[in-house]
C-alpha positions in Angstrom: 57.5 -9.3 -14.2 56.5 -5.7 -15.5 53.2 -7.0 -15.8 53.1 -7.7 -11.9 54.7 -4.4 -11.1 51.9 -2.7 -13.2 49.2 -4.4 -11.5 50.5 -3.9 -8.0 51.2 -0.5 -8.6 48.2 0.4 -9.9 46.6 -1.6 -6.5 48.6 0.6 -4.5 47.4 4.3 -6.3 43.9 2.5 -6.1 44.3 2.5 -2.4 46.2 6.4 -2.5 43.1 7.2 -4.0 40.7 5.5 -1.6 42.9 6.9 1.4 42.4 10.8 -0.1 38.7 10.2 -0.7 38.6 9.7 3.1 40.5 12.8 3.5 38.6 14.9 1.0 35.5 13.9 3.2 37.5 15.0 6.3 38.7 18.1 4.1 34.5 18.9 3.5 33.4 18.1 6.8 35.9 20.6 8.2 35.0 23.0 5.7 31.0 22.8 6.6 31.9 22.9 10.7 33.9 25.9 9.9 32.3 29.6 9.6 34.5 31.0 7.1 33.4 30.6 3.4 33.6 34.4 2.7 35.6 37.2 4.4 35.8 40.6 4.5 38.1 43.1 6.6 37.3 46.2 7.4 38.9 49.8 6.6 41.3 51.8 8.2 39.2 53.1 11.6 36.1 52.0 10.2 34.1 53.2 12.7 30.4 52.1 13.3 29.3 53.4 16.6 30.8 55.8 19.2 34.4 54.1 20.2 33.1 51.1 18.3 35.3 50.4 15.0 34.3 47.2 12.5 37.4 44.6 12.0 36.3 41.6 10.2 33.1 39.7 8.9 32.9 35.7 8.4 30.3 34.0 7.0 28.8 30.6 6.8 26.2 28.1 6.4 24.2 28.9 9.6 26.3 31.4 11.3 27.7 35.2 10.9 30.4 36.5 12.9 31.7 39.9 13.4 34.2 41.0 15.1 34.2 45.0 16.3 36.9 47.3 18.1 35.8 49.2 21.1 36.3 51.0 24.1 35.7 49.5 27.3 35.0 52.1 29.9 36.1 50.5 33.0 38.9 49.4 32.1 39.8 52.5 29.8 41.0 50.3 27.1 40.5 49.0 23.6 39.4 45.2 23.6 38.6 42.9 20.5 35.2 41.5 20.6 33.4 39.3 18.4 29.8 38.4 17.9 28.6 35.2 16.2 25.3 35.6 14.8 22.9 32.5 14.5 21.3 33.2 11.6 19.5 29.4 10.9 18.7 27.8 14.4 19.5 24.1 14.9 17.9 21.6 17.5 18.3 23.1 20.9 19.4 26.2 19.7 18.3 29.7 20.9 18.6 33.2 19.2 21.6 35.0 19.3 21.7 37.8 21.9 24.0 40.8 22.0 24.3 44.7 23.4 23.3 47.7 21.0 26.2 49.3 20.7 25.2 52.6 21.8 22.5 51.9 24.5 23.7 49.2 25.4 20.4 47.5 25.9 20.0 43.7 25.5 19.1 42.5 22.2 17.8 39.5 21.2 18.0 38.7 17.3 15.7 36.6 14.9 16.8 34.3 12.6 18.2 35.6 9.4 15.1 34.6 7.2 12.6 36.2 9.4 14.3 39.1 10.4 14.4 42.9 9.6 18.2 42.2 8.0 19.0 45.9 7.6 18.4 46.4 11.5 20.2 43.1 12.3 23.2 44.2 10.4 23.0 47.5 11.9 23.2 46.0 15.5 25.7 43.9 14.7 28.4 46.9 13.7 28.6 45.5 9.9 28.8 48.9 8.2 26.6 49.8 5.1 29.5 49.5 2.2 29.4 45.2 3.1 26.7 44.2 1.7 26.1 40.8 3.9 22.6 41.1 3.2 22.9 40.1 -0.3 24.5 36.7 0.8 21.5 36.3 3.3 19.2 36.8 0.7 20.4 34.2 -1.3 21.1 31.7 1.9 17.2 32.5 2.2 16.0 31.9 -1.0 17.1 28.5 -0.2 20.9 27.9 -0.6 21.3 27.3 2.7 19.9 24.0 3.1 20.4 23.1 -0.4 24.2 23.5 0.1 24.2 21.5 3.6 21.6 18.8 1.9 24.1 18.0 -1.0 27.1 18.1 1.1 26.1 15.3 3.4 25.0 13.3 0.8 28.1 13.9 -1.1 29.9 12.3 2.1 28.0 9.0 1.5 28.5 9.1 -2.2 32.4 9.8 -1.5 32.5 6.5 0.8 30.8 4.4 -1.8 33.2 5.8 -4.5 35.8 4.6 -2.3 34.3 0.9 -2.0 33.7 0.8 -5.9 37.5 1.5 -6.2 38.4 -1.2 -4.0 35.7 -3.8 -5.4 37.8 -3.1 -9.2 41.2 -3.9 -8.0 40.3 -6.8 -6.5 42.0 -10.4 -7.4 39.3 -10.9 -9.9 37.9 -7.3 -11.1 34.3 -7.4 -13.9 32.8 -5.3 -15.1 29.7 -3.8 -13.2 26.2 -5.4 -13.7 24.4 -1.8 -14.7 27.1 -1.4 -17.9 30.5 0.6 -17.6 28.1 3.8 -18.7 25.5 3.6 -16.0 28.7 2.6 -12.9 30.0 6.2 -14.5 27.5 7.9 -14.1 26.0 6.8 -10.6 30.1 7.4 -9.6 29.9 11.4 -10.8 27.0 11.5 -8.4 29.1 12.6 -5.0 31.1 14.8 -7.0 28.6 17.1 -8.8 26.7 17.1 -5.3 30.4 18.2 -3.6 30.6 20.7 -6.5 27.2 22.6 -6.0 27.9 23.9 -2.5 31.3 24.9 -3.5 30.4 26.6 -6.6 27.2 28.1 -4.5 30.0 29.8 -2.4 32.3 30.7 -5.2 30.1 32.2 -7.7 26.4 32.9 -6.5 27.9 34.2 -3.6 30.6 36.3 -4.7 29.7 39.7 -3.4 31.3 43.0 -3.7 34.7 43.5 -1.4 33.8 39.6 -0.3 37.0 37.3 -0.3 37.3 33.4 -0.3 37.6 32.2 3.2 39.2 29.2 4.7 36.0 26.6 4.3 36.0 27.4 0.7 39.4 26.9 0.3 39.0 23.5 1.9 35.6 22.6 -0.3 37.5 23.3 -3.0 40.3 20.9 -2.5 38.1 18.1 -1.7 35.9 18.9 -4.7 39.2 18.6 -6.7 40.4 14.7 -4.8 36.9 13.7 -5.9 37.4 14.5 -9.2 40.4 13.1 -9.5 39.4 9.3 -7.4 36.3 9.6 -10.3 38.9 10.2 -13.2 41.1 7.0 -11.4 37.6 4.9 -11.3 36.3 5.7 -14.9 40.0 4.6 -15.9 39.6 1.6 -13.7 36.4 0.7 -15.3 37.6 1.1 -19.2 39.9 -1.2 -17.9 37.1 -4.3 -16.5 35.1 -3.8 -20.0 38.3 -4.0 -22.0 39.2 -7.4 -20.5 35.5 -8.5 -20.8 35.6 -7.2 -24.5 38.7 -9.6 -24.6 36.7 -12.6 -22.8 33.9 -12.2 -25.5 36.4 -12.6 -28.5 37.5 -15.9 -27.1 40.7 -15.3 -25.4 41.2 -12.8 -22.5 43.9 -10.7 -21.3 45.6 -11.5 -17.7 45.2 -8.6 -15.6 46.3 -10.5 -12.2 49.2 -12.2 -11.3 46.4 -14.9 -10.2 45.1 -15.4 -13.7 48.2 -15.9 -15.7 49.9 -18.2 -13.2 53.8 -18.3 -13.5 54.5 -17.5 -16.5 51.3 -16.5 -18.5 50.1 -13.6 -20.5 47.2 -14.7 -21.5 44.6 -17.4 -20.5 42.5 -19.7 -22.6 39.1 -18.7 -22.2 
């Protein structure tokens, strides 16, 4: 009887643990949709431009928005406005275009990577002391695509981890063909690629005055399920090449209700 109870419980967490790799992948997707991995708010007044005061920054993967204070004339009040940046250009997309904030002239603005990013920065009201240009460099250099590259994959690899789970509490769980070592291994795989963006974000791109944002936060939680649904398989795993271990030395231990029958610990190999 506790022998059932252990195997159906450890069924049921099996399938807890498929269920939040689902939502760590939700959790990521979420977090990569979003532009928010870093933050920063501005001063007291800050102003950048005649009536024109800076507010807040967000950054992310292929956008930067800002959002400035100013004084509409016709309507002699202050009004919120925010501007979102494109700084990497999809399918279909076209630059971003936007109002100099003293002319008022239209302007339209390169991508990040060919752009002159001290003028773009200007126009956009970020003020000198937040350095978004540093981040840019960096998204530049190449850790823009790498990041979105090894997310998406991640996403696959979090869906096969899943499966894997699944497959080794099944009525009649063995150990993998490619050797407990090699099934570990191939299983880290989604989680170190999860765990580069995230620790893109968090480290190489931990700039001056720059706070965590809300897709970071998110990254990092899912990061953090598929660590844990990797922990649950390797256990899960230890477990198959125990009872083959067993099978080897001539008598094997009964994992499922299924093997030991009624009333059977162990079967006769």
């Amino acid at each position: 009887m506790l022998r059932d109870c252990l195997y159906l419980t450890t069924r049921i967490v099996a399938l807890i643990n498929c269920v939040a790799v689902l939502v760590a992948i939700g959790l990521s997707i979420a977090a990569l949709s979003k532009t928010n991995w870093r933050t920063i708010d501005g001063l007291h007044n800050e102003q950048v431009a005649p009536n024109v005061f800076f507010e807040h920054l967000r950054i992310g993967e292929s956008k930067t928005c800002v959002t400035l204070r100013l004084y509409a004339n016709e309507t002699r009040k202050w009004k919120t406005r925010e501007t979102c940046y494109n700084t990497f250009l999809g399918e279909d997309q076209h630059p971003t275009t936007t109002r100099d904030l003293e002319t008022g002239q239209q302007l339209i603005l390169s991508p990040v990577c060919s752009a002159e990013r001290d003028w773009v920065a200007l126009k956009l009201g970020i003020p000198e002391r937040v350095n978004v240009i540093a981040i840019w460099d960096k998204q530049c250099a190449g850790f823009q695509w790498a990041n979105v590259l090894t997310q998406v994959f991640a996403w696959f690899g979090a869906f096969w981890l899943a499966y894997e789970m699944l497959l080794l509490v099944g009525d009649d769980p063995d150990e993998p063909a490619c050797g407990i070592f090699l099934s570990s291994l191939l299983s880290a795989i989604p989680v170190l690629l999860h765990m580069f963006p995230t620790l893109v974000w968090l480290y190489a791109m931990d700039v001056a005055d720059f706070e965590i944002g809300s897709s970071l936060k998110l990254a990092i939680a899912a990061t953090v399920i598929l660590a844990w649904s990797w922990i649950f398989k390797v256990t899960l795993l230890l477990c198959a090449w125990c009872k083959g271990r067993c099978a080897q030395r001539g008598w094997e231990f009964a994992l499922t209700p299924k093997e030991r029958g009624v009333n059977g610990t162990f079967c006769e190999v």
